[in-house]
N, CA and C atoms as a LAMMPS dump frame, in Angstrom:
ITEM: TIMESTEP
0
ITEM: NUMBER OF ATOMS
351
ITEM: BOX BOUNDS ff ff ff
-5.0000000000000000e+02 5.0000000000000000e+02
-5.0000000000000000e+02 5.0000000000000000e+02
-5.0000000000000000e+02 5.0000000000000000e+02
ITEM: ATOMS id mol type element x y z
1 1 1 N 9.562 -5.287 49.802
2 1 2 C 8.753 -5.843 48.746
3 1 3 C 9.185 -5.215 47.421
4 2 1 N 9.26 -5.821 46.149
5 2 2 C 9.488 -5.896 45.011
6 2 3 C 8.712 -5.438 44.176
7 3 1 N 8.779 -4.926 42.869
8 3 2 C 7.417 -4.707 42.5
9 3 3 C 8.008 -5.701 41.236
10 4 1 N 6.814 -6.028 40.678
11 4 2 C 7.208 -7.085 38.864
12 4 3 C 8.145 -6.143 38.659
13 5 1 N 7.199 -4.99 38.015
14 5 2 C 7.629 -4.532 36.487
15 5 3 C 8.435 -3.796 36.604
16 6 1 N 9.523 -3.188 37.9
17 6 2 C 10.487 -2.494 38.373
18 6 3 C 11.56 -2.348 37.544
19 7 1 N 11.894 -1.32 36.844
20 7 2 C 12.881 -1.478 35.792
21 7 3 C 13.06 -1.852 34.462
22 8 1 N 11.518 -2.359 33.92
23 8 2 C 11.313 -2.611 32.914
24 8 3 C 10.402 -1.321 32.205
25 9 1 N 9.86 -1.518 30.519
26 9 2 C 9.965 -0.006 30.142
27 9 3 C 8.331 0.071 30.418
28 10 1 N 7.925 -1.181 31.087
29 10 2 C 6.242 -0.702 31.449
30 10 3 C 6.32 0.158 33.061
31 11 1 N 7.523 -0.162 33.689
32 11 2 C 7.724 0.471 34.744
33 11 3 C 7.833 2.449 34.457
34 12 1 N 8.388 2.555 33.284
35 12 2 C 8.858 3.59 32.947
36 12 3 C 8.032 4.481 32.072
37 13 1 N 7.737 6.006 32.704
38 13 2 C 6.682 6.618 32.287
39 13 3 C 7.631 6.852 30.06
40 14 1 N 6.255 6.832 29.606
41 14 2 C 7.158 6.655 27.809
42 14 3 C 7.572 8.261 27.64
43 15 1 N 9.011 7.944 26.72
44 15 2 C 9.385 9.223 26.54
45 15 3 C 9.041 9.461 24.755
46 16 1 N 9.604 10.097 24.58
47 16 2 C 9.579 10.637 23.288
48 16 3 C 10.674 10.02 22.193
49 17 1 N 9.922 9.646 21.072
50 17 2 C 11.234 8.964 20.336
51 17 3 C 12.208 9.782 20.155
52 18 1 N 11.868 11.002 19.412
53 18 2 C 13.076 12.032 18.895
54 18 3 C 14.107 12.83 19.758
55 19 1 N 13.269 13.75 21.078
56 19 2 C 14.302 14.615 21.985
57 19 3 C 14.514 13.311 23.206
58 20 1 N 13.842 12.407 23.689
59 20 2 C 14.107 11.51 24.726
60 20 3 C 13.318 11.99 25.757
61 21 1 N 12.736 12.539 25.791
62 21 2 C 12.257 13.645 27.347
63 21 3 C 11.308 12.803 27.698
64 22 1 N 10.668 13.034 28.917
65 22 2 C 9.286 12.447 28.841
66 22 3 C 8.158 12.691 28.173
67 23 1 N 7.096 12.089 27.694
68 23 2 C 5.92 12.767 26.668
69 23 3 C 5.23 13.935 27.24
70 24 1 N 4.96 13.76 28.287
71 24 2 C 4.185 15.163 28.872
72 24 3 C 5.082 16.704 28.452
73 25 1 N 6.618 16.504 28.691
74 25 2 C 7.468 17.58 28.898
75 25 3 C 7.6 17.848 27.417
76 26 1 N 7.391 16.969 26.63
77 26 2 C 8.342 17.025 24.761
78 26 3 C 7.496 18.25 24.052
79 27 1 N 8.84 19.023 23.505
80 27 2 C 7.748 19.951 22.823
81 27 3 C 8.25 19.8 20.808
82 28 1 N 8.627 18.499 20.521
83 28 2 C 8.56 18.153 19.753
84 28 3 C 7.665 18.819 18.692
85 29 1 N 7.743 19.161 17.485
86 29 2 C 6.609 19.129 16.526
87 29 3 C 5.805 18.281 16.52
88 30 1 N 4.972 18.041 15.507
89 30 2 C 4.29 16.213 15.306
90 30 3 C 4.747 16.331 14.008
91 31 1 N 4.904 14.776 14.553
92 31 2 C 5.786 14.394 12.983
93 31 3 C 4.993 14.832 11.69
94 32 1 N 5.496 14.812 10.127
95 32 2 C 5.152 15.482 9.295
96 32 3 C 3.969 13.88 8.887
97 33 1 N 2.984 14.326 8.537
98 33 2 C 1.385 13.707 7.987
99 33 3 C 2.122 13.751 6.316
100 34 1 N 2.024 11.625 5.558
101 34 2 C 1.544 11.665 4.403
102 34 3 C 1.146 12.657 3.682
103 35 1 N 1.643 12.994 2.678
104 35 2 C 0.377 13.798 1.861
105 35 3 C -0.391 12.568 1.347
106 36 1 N -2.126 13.006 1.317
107 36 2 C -3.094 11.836 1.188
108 36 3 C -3.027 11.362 -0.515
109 37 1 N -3.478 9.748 -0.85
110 37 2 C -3.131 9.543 -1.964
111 37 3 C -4.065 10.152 -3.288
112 38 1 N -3.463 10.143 -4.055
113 38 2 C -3.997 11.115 -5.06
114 38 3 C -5.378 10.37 -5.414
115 39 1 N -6.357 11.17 -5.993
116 39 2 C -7.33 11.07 -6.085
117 39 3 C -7.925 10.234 -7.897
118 40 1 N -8.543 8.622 -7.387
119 40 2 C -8.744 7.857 -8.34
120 40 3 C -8.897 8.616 -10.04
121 41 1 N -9.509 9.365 -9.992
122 41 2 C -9.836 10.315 -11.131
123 41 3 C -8.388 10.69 -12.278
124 42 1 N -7.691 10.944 -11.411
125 42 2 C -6.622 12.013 -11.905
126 42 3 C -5.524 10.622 -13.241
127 43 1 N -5.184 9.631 -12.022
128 43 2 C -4.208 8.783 -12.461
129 43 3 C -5.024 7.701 -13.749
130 44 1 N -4.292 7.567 -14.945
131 44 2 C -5.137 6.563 -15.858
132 44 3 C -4.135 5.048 -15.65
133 45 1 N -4.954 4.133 -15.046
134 45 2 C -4.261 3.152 -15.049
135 45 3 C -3.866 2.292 -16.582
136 46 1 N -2.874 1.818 -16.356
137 46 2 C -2.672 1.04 -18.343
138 46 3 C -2.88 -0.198 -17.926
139 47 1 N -3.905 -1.005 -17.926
140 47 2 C -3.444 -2.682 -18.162
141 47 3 C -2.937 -3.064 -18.764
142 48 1 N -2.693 -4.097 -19.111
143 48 2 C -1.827 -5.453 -20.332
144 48 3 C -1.528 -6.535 -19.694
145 49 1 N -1.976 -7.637 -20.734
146 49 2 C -1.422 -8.676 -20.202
147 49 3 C 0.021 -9.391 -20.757
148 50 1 N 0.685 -9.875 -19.878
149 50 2 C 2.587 -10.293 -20.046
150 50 3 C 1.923 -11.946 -19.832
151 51 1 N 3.215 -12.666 -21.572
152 51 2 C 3.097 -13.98 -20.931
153 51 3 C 4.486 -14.387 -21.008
154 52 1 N 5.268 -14.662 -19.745
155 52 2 C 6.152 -14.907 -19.667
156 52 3 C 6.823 -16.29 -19.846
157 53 1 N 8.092 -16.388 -19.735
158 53 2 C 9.322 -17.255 -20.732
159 53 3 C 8.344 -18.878 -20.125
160 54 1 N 7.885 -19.346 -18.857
161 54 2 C 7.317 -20.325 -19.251
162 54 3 C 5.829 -20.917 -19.397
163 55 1 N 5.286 -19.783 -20.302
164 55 2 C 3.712 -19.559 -20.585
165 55 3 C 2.705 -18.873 -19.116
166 56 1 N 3.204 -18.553 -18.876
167 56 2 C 2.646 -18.101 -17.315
168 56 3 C 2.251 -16.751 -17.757
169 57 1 N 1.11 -16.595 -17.767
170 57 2 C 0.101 -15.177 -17.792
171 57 3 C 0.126 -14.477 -16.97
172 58 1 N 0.116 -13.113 -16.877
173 58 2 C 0.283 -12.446 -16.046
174 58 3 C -0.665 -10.547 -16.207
175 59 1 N -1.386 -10.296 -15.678
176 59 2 C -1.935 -9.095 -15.719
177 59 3 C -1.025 -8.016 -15.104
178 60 1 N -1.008 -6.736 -15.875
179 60 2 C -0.418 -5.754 -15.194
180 60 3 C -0.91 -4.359 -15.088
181 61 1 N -0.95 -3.805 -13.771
182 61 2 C -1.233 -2.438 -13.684
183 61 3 C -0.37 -1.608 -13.583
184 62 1 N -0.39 -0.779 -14.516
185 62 2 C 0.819 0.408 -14.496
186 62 3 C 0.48 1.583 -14.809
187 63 1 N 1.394 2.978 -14.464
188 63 2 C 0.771 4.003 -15.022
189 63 3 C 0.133 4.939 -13.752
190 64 1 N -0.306 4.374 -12.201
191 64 2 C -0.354 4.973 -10.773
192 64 3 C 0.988 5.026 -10.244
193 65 1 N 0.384 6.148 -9.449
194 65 2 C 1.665 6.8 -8.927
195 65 3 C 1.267 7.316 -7.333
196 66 1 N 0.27 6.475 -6.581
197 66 2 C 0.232 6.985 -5.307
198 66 3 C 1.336 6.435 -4.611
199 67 1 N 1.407 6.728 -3.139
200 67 2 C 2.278 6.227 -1.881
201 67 3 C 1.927 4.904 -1.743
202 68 1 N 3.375 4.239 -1.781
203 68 2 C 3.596 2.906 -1.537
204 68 3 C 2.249 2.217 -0.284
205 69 1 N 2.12 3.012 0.257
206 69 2 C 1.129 2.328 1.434
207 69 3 C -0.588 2.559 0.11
208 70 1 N -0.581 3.492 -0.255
209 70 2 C -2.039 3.386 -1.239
210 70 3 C -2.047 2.321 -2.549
211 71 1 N -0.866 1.835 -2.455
212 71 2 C -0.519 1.147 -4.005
213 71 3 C -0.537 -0.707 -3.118
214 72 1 N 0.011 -0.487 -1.925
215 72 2 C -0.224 -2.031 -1.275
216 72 3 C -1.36 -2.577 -1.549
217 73 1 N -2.279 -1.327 -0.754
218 73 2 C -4.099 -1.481 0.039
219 73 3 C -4.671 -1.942 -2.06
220 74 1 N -4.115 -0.793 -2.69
221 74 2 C -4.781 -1.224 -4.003
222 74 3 C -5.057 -2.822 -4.674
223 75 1 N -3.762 -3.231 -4.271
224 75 2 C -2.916 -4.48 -4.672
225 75 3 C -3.747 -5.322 -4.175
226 76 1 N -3.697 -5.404 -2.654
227 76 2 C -4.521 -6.386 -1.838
228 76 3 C -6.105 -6.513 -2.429
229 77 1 N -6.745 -5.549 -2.579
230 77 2 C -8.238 -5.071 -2.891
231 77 3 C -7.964 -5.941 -4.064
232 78 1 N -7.151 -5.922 -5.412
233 78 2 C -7.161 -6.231 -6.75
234 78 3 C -7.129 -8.19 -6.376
235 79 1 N -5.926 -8.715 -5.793
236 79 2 C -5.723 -9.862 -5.5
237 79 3 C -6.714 -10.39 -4.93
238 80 1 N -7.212 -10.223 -3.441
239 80 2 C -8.703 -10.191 -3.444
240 80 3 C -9.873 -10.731 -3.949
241 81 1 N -10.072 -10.168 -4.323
242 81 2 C -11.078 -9.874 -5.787
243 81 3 C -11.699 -10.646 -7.144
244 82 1 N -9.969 -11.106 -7.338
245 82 2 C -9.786 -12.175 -8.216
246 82 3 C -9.35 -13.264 -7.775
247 83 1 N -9.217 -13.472 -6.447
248 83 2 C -9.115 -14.566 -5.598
249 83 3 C -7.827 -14.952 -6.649
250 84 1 N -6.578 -14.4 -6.496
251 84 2 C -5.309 -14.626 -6.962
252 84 3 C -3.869 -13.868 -6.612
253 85 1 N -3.347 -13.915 -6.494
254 85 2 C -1.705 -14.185 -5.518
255 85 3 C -1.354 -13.342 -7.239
256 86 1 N -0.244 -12.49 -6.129
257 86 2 C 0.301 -10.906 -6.918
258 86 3 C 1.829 -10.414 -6.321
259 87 1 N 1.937 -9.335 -6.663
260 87 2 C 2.708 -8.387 -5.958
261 87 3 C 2.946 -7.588 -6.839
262 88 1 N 3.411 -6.378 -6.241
263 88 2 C 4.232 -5.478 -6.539
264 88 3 C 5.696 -5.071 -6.666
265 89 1 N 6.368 -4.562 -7.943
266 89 2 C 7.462 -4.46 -8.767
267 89 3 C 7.615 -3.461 -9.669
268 90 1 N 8.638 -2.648 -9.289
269 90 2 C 8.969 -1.314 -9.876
270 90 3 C 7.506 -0.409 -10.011
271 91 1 N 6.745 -0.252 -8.929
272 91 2 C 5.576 0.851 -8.561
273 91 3 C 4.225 0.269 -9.955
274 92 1 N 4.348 -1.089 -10.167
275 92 2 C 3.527 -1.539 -11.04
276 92 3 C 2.898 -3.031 -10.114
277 93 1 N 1.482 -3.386 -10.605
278 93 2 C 0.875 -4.281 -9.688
279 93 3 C 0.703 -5.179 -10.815
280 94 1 N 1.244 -6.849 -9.88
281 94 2 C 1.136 -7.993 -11.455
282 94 3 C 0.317 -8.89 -10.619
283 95 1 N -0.518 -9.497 -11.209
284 95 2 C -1.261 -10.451 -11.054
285 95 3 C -1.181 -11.885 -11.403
286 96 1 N -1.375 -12.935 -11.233
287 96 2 C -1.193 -13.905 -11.339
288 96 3 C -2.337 -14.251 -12.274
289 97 1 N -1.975 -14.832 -13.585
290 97 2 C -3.374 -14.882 -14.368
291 97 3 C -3.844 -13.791 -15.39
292 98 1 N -5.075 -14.362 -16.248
293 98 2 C -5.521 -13.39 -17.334
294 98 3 C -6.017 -12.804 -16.386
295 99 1 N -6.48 -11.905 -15.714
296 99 2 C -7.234 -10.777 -14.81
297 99 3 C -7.864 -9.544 -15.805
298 100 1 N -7.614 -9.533 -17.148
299 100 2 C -7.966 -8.188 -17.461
300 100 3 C -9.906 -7.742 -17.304
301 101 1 N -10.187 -8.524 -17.717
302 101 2 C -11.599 -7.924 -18.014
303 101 3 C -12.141 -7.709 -16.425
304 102 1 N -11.739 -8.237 -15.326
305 102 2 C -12.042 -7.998 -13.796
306 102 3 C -11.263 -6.591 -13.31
307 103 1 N -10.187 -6.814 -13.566
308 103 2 C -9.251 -5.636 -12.993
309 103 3 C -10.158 -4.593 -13.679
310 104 1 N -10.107 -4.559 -15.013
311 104 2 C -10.62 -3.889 -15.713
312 104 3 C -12.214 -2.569 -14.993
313 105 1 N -12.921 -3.941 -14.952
314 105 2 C -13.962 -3.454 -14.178
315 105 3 C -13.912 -3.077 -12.423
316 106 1 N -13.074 -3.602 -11.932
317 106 2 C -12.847 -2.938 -10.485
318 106 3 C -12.12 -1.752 -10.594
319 107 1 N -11.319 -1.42 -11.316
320 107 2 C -10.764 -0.282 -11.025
321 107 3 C -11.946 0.769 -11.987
322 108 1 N -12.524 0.282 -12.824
323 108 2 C -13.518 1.7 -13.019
324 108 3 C -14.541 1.707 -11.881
325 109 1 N -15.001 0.756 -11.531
326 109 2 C -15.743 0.886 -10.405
327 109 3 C -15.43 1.475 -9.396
328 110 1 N -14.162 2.09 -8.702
329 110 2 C -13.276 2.606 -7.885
330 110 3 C -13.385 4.129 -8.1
331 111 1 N -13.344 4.154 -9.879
332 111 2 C -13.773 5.633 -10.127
333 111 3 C -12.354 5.753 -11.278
334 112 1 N -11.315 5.016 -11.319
335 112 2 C -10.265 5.168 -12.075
336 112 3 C -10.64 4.971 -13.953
337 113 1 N -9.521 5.738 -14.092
338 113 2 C -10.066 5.766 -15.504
339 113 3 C -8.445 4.291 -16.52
340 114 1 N -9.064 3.769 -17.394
341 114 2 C -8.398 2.648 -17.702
342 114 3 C -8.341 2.77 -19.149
343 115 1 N -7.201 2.071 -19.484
344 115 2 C -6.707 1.931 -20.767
345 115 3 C -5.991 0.667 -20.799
346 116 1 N -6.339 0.138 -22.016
347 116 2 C -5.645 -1.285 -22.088
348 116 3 C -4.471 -0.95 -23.656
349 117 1 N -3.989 -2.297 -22.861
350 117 2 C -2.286 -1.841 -24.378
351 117 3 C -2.425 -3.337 -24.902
């Protein structure tokens, strides 16, 4: 008799990504932990709004400097919000649209401190 999963990697007790060993045996470190993202207070965000070459408005946040994974979650929360389609470009968040006086107020509400240009 056969078994299914014979040879496949559910058959196979998991090893360790880095030395290969099995997990029980690995005496691996643990991998190195994020440092956590900096704290709303510290960073002053700059708004402004950009109207680009074919009248297309655009809000921008610039001026943060957390980890790409805290600057996504930000992004998403901001787009969100204003029920409007974004992204991120050169560690700055653009919005689709006048957004200022909303952005404005969500990010002090967050606890961030704001400046407009």
């Amino acid at each position: 008799m056969t078994r299914i999963f014979a040879g496949t990697p559910w058959d196979r007790p998991p090893r360790c990504d880095r030395c290969g060993r099995l997990e029980t045996d690995c005496a691996c470190p643990p991998a190195a932990v994020e440092p956590p993202p900096l704290p709303p207070h510290l960073p002053t965000a700059i708004l402004r709004r950009e109207k680009r070459p074919r009248g297309k408005v655009v809000t921008i946040v610039a001026g943060l400097d957390p980890p790409t994974a805290a600057l996504e979650a930000l992004a998403a929360q901001l787009k969100s919000a204003c029920g409007t389609g974004g992204t991120i470009k050169q560690g700055r968040i653009e919005l689709q649209g006048d957004r200022l006086e909303v952005v404005d107020r969500l990010l002090q509400g967050m606890g961030y401190t704001t400046r407009r240009k």
